[in-house]
C-alpha positions, 0 to 999 in steps of 0.5 A: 062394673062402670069402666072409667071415663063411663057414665051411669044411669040410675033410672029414668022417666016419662016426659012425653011418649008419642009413636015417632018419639019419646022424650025422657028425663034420666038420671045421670052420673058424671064420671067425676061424681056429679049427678043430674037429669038429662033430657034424652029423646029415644027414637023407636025406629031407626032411619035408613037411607039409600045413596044410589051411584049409577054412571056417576050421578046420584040419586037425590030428592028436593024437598021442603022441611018444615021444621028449618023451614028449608028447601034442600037436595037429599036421598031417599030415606025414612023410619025403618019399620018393625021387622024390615031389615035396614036394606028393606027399609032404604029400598022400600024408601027409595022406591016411595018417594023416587019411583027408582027401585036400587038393585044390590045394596051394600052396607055404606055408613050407619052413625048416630047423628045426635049422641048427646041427646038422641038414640038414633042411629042413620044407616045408609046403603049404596047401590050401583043401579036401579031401574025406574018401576013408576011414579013416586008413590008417597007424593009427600016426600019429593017435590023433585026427583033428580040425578045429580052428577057426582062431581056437583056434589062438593059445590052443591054441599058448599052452597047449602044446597044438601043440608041434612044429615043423613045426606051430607054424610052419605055423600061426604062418605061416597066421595071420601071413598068410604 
């Protein structure tokens, strides 16, 4: 039963399949009755990430971005893998690219940041300590690794410092209160 407002898919296929992503055509049908292909990418991990609070500075990373060729403050976060729950995923994550290891993490936010055309979904955790284990084992990921105070979070997102996703809501979310 399609409910109103409610878009159907009559079938879908292969444009391009790789591990980190596929990209679809799917054959759509409006509300209103028009019928074309979509391009949809399907993301076989979700990503996690781990927003670290402690005496009011943030855990954040500084860190290059091939893609936008852009530098920028974010947390720590990756693909959550087979059988990793998020929370073992944004931890394991932390600890890679910061060598901070969160303590208890609590559910913050999870949203899907390009619904439009992409089936992902970004969950982030919180957590109010952690405690230093080493050196960031994943050397890829961080150029820097940082607390930043709270209170700089609003002028750090207003001067583009913090850009992606992930972390612009994160942080958005932890200074609404949410």
């Amino acid at each position: 039963m399609v409910i109103p407002g409610e878009w159907s898919v009559h079938g879908e296929r292969s444009i391009y399949d790789s591990e980190w992503m596929s990209l679809r055509m799917v054959d759509v049908e409006t509300p209103s009755g028009t019928r074309f292909e979509h391009h949809v990418v399907r993301m076989p991990n979700h990503a996690a990430g781990t927003l670290v609070v402690v005496e009011g500075r943030v855990l954040l990373i500084w860190r290059h971005r091939f893609v936008t060729d852009s530098w920028g403050w974010e947390i720590p976060a990756g693909r959550i893998d087979v059988g990793e729950s998020v929370a073992e995923a944004a931890v394991r994550e932390c600890i890679e690219e910061t060598g901070w290891q969160p303590g208890v993490t609590t559910p913050l936010i999870d949203w899907h940041p390009c619904n439009g055309s992409i089936d992902l979904t970004f969950h982030v955790v919180r957590a109010t300590d952690a405690k230093h284990v080493g050196e960031p084992t994943d050397l890829d990921e961080a150029a820097a690794v940082d607390w930043v105070p709270l209170d700089d979070i609003r002028l750090m997102l207003r001067n583009g410092e913090i850009g992606d996703g992930l972390s612009v809501v994160a942080l958005l979310a932890e200074l609404a209160g949410v």
